[in-house]
PyMOL Python script that loads the backbone (N, CA, C, O; Angstrom):
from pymol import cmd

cmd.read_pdbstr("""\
ATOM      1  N   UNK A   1     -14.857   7.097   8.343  1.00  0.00           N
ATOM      2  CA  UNK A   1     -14.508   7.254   6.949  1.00  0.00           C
ATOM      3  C   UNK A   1     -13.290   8.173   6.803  1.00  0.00           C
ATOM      4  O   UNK A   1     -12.358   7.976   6.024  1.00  0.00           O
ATOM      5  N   UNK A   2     -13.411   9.164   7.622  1.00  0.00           N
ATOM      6  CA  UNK A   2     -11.772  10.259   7.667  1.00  0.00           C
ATOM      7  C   UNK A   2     -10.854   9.136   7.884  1.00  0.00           C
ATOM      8  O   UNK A   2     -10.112   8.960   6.918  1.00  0.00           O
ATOM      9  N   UNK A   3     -10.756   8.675   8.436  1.00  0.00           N
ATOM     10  CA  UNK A   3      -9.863   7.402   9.148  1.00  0.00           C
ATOM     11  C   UNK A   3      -9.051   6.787   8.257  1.00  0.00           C
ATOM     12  O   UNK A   3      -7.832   6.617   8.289  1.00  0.00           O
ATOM     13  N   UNK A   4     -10.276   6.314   7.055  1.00  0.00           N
ATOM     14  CA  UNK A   4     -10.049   5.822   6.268  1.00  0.00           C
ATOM     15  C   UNK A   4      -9.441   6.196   5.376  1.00  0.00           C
ATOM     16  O   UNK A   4      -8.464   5.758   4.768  1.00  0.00           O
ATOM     17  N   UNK A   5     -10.105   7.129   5.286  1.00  0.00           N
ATOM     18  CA  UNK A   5      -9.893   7.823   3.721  1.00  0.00           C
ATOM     19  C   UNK A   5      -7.915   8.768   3.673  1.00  0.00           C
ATOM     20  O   UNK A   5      -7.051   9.099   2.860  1.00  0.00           O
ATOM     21  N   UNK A   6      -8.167   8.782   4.991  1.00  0.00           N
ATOM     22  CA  UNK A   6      -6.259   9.325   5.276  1.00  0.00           C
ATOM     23  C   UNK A   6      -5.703   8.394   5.409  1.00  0.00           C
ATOM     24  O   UNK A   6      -4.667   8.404   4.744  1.00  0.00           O
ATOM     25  N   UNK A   7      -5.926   7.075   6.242  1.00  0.00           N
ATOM     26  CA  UNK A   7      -4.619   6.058   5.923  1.00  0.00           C
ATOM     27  C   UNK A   7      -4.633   5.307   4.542  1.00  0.00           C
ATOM     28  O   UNK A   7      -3.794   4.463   4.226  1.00  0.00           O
ATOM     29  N   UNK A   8      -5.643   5.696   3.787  1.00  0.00           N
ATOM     30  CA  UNK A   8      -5.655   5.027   2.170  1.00  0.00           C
ATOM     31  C   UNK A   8      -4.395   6.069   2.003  1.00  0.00           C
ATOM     32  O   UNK A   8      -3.246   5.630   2.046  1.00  0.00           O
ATOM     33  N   UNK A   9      -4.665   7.515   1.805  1.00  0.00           N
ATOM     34  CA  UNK A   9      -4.245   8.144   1.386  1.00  0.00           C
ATOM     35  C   UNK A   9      -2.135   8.108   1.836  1.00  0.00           C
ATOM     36  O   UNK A   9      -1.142   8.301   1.135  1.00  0.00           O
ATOM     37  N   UNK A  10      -2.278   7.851   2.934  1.00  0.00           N
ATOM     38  CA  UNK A  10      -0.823   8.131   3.430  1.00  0.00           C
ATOM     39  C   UNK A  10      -0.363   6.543   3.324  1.00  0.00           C
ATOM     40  O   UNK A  10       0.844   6.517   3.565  1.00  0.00           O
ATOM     41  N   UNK A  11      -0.804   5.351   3.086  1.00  0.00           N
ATOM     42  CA  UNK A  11      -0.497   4.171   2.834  1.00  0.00           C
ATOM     43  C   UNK A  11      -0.523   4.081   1.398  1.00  0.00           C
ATOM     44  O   UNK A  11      -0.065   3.089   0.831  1.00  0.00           O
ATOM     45  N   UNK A  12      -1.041   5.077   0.751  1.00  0.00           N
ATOM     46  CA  UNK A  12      -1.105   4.589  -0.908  1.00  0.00           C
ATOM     47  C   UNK A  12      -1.439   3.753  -1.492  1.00  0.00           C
ATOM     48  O   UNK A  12      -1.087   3.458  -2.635  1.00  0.00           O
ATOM     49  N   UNK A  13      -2.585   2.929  -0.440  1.00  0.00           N
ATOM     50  CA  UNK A  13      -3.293   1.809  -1.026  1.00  0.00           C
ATOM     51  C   UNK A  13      -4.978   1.452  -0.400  1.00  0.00           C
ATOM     52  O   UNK A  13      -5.485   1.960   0.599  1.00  0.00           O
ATOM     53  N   UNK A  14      -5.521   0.576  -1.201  1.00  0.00           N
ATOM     54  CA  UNK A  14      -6.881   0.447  -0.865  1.00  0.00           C
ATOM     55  C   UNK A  14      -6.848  -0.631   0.505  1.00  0.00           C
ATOM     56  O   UNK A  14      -7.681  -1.060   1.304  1.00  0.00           O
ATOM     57  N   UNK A  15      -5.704  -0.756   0.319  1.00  0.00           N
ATOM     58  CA  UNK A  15      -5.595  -2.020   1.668  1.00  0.00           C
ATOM     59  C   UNK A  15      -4.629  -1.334   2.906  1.00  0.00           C
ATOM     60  O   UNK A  15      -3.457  -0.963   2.974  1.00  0.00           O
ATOM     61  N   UNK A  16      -5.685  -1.376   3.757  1.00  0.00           N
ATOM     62  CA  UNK A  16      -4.592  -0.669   4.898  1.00  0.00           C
ATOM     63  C   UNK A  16      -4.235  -1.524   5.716  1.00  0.00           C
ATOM     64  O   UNK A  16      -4.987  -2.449   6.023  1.00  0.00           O
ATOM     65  N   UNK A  17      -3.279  -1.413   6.120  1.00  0.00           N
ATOM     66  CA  UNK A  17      -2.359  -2.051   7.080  1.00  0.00           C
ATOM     67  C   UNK A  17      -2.436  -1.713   8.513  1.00  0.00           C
ATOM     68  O   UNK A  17      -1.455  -1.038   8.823  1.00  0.00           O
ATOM     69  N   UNK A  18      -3.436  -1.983   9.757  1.00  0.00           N
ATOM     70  CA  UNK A  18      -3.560  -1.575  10.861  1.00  0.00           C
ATOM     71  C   UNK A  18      -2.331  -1.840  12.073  1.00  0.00           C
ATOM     72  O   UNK A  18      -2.237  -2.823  12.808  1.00  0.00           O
ATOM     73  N   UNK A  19      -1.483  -0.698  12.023  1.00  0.00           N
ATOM     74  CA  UNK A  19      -0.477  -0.494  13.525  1.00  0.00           C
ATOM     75  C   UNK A  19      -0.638  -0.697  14.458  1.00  0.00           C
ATOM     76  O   UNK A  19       0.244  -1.038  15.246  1.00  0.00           O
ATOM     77  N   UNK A  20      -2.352  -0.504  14.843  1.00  0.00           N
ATOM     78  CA  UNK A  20      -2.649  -0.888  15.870  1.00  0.00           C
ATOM     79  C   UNK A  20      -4.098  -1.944  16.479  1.00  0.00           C
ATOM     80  O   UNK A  20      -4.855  -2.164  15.534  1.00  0.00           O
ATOM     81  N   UNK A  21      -4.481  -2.452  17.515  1.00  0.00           N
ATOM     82  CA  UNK A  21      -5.101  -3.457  17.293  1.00  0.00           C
ATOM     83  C   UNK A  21      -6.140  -2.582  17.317  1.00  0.00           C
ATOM     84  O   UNK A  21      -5.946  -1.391  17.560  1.00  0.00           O
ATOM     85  N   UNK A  22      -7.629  -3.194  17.011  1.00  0.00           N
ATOM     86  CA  UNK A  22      -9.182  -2.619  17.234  1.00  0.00           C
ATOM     87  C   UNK A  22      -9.479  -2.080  18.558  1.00  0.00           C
ATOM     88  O   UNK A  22     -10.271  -1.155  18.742  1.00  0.00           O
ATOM     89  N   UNK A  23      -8.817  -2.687  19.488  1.00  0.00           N
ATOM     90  CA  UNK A  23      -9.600  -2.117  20.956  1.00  0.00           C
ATOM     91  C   UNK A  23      -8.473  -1.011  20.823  1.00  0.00           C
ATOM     92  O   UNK A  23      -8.594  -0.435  21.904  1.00  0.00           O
ATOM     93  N   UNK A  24      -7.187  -0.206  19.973  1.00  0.00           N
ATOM     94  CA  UNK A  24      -6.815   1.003  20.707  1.00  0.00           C
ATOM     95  C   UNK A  24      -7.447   1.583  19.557  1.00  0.00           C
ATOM     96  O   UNK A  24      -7.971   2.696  19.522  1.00  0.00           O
ATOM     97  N   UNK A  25      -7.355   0.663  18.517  1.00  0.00           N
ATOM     98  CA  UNK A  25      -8.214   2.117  17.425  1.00  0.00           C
ATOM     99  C   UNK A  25      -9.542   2.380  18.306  1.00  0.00           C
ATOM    100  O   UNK A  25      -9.557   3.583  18.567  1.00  0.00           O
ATOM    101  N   UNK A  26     -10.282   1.949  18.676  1.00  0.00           N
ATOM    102  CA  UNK A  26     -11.161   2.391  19.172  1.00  0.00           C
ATOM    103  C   UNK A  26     -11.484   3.448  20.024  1.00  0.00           C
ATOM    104  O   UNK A  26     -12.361   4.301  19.881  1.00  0.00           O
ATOM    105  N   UNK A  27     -10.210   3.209  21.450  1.00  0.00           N
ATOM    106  CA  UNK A  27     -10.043   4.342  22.154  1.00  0.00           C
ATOM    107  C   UNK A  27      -9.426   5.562  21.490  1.00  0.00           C
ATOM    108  O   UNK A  27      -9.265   6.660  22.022  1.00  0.00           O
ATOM    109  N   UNK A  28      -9.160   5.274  20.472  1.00  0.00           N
ATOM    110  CA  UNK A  28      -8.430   6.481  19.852  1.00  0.00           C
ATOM    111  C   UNK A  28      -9.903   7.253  19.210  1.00  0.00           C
ATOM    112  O   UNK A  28      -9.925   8.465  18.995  1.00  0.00           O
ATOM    113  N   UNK A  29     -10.590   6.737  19.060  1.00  0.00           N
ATOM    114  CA  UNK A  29     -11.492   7.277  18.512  1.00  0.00           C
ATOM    115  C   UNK A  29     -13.311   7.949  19.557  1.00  0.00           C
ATOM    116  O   UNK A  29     -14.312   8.595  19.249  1.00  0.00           O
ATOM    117  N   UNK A  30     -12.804   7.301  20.730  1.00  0.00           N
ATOM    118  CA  UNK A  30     -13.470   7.478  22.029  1.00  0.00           C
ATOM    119  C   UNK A  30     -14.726   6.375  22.210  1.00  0.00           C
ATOM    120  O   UNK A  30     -15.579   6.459  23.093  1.00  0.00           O
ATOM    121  N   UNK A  31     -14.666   5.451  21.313  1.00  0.00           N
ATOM    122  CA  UNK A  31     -15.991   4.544  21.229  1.00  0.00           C
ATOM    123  C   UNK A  31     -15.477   2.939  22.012  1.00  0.00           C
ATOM    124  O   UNK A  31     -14.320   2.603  22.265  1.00  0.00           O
ATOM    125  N   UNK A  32     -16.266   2.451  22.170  1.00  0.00           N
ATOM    126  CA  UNK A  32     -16.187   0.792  22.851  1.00  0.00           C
ATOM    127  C   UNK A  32     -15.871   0.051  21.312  1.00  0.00           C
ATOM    128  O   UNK A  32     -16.353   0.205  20.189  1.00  0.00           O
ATOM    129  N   UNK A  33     -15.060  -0.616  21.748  1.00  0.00           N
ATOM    130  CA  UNK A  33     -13.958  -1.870  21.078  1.00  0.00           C
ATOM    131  C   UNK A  33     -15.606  -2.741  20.268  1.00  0.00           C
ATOM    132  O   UNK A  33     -15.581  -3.015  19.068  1.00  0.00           O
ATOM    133  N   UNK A  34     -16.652  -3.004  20.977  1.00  0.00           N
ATOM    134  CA  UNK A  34     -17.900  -3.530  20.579  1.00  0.00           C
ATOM    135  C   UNK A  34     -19.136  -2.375  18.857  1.00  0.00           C
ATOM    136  O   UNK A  34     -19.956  -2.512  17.950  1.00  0.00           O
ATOM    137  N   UNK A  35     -18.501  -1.664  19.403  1.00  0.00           N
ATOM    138  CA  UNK A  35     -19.248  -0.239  18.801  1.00  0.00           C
ATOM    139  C   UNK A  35     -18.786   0.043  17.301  1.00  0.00           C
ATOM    140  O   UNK A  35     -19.465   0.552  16.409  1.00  0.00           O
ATOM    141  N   UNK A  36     -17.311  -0.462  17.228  1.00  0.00           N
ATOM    142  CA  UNK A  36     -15.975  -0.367  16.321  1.00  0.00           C
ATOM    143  C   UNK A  36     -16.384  -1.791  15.864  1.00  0.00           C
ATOM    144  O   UNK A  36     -16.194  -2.036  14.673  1.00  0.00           O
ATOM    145  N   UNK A  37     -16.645  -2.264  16.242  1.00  0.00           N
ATOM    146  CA  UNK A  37     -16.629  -3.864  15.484  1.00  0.00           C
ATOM    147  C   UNK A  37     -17.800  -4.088  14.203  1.00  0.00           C
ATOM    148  O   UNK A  37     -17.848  -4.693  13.132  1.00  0.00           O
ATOM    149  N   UNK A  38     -18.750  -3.153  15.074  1.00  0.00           N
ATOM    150  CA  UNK A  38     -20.336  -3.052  14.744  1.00  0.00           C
ATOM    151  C   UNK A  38     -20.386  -2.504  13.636  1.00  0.00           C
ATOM    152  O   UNK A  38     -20.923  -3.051  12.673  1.00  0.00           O
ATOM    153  N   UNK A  39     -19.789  -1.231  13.579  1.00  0.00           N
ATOM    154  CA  UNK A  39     -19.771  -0.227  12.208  1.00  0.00           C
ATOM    155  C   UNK A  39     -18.800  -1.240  11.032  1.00  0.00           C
ATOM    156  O   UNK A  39     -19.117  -1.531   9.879  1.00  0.00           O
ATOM    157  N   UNK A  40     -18.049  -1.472  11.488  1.00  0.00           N
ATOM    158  CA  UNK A  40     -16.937  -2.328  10.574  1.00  0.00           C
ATOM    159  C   UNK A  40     -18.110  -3.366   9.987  1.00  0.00           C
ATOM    160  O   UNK A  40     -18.638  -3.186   8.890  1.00  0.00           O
ATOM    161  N   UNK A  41     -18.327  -4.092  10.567  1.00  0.00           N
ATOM    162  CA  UNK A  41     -19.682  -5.502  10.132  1.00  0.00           C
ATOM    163  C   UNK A  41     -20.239  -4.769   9.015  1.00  0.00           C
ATOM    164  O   UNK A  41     -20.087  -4.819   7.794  1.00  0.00           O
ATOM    165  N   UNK A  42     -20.875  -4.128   9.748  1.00  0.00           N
ATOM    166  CA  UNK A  42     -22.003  -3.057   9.035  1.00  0.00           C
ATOM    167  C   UNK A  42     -21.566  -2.538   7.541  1.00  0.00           C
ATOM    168  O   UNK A  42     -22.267  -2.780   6.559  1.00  0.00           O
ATOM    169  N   UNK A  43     -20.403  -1.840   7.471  1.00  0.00           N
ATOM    170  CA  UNK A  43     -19.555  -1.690   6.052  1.00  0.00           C
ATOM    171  C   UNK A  43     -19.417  -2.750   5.432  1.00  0.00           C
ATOM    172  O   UNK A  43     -19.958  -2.838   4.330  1.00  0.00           O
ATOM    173  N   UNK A  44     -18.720  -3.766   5.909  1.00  0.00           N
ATOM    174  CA  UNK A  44     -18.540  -4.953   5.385  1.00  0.00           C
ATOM    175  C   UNK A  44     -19.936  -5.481   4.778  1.00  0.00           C
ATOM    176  O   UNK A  44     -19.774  -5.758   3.589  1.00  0.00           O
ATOM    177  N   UNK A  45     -21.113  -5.684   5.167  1.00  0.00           N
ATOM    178  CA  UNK A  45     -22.415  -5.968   4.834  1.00  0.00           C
ATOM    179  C   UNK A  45     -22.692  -5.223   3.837  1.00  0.00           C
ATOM    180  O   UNK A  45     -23.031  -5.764   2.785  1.00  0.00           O
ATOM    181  N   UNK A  46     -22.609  -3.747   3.936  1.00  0.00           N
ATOM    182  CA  UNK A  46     -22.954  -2.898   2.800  1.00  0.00           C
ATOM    183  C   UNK A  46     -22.108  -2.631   1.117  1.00  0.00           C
ATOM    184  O   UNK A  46     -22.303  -1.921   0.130  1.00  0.00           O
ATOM    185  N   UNK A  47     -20.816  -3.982   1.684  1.00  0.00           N
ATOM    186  CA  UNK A  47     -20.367  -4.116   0.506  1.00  0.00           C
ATOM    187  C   UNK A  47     -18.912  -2.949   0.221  1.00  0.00           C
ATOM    188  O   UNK A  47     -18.126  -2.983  -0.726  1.00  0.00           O
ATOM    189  N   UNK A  48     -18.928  -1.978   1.400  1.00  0.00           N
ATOM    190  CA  UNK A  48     -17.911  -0.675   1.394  1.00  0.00           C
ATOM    191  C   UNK A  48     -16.250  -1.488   1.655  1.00  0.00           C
ATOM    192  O   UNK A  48     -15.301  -1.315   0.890  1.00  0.00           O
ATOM    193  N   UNK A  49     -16.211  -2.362   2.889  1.00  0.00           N
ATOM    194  CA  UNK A  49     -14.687  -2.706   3.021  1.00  0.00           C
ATOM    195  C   UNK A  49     -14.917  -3.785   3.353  1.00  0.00           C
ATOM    196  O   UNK A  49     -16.066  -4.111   3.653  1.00  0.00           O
ATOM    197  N   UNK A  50     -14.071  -4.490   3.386  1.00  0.00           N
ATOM    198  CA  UNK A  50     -13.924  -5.921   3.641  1.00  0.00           C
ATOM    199  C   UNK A  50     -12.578  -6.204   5.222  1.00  0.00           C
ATOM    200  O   UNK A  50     -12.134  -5.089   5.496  1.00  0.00           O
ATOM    201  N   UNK A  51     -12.183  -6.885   5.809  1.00  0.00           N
ATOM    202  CA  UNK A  51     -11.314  -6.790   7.074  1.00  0.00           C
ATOM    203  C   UNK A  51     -10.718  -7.875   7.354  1.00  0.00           C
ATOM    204  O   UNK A  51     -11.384  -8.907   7.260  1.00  0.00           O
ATOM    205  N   UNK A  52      -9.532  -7.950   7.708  1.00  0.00           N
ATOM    206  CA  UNK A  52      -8.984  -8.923   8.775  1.00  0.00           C
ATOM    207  C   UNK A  52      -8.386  -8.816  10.120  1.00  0.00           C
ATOM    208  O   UNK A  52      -8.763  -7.808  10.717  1.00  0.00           O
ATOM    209  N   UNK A  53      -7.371  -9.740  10.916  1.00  0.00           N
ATOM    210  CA  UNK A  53      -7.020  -9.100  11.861  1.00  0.00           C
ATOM    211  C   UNK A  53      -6.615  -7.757  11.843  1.00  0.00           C
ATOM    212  O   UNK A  53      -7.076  -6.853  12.539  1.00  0.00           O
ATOM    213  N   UNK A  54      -5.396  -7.653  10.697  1.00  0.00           N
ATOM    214  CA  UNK A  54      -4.728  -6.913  10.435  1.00  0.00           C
ATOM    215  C   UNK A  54      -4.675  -5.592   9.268  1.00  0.00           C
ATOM    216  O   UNK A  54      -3.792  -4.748   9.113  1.00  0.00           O
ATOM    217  N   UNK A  55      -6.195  -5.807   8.408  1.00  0.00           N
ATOM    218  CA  UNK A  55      -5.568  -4.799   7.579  1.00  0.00           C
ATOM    219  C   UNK A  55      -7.240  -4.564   7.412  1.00  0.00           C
ATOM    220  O   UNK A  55      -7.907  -5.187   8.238  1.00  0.00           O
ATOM    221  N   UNK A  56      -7.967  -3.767   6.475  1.00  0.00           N
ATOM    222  CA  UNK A  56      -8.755  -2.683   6.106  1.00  0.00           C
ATOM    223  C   UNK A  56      -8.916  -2.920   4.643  1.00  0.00           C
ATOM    224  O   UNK A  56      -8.383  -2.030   3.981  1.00  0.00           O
ATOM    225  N   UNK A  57      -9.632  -4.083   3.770  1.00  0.00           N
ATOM    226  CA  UNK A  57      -9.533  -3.201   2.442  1.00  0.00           C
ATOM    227  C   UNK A  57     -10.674  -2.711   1.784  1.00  0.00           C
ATOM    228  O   UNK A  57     -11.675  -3.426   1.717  1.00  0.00           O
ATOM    229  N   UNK A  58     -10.657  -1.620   1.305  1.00  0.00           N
ATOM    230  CA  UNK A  58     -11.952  -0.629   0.533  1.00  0.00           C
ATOM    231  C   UNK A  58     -11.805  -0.739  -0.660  1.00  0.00           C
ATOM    232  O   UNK A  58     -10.865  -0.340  -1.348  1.00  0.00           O
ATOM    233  N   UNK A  59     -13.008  -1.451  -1.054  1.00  0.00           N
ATOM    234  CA  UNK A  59     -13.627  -2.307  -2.251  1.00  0.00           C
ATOM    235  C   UNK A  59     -13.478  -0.845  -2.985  1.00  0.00           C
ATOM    236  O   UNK A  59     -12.591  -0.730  -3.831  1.00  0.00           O
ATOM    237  N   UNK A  60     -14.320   0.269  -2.684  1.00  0.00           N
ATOM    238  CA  UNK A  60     -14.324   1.408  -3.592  1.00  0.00           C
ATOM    239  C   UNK A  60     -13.298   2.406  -2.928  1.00  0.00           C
ATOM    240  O   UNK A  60     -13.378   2.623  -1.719  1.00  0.00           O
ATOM    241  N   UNK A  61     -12.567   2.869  -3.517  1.00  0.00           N
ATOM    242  CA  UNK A  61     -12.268   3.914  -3.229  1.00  0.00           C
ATOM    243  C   UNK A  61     -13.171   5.158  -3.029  1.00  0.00           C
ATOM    244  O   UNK A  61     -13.110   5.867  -2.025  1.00  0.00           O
ATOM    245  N   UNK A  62     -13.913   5.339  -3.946  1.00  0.00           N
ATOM    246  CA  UNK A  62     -14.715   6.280  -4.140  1.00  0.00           C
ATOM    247  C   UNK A  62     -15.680   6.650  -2.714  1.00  0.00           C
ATOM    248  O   UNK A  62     -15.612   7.727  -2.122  1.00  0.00           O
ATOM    249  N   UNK A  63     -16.299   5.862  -2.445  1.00  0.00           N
ATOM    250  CA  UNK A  63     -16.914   6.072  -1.183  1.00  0.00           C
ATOM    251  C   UNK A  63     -16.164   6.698  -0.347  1.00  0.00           C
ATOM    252  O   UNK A  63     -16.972   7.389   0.272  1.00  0.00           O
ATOM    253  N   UNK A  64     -15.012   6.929   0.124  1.00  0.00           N
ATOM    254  CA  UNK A  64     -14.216   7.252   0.746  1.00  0.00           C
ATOM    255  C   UNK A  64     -14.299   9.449   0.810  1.00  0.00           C
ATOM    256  O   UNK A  64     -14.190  10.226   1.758  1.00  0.00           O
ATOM    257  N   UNK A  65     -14.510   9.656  -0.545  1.00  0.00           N
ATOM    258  CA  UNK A  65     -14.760  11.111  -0.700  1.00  0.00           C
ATOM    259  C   UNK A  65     -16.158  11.599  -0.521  1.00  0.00           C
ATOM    260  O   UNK A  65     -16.321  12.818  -0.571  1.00  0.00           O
ATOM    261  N   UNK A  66     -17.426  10.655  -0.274  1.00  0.00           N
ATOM    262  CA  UNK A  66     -18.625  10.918  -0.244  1.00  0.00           C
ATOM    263  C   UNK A  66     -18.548  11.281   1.325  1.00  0.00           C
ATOM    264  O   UNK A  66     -19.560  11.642   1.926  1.00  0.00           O
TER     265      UNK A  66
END
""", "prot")
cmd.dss("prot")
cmd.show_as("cartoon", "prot")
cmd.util.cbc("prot")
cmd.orient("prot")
């Protein structure tokens, strides 16, 4: 959610634009490329963001400060 909630913030939009693919966000974050996919689903299910190859978008902003 930090993740998130700073490239909303430094992209200036609810739709982020990913620089890099899922398997380095992942290592960037120290977790398996599988683990990263999982939580993403999981948001997506709960209605928080939605995804494509390339970008991130968060239905609420708001969640983002919780």
């Amino acid at each position: 959610m930090d993740f998130l909630a700073f490239e909303c913030h430094v992209q200036g939009s609810n739709r982020i634009k990913l620089t890099i693919t899922k398997k380095e966000l992942a290592e960037k974050f120290g977790i398996q490329r599988t683990s990263l996919s999982r939580e993403l689903q999981k948001m997506r299910e709960e209605g928080m963001i939605d995804y494509d190859r390339d970008h991130i978008f968060i239905k609420d902003v708001a969640i983002l400060s919780k």
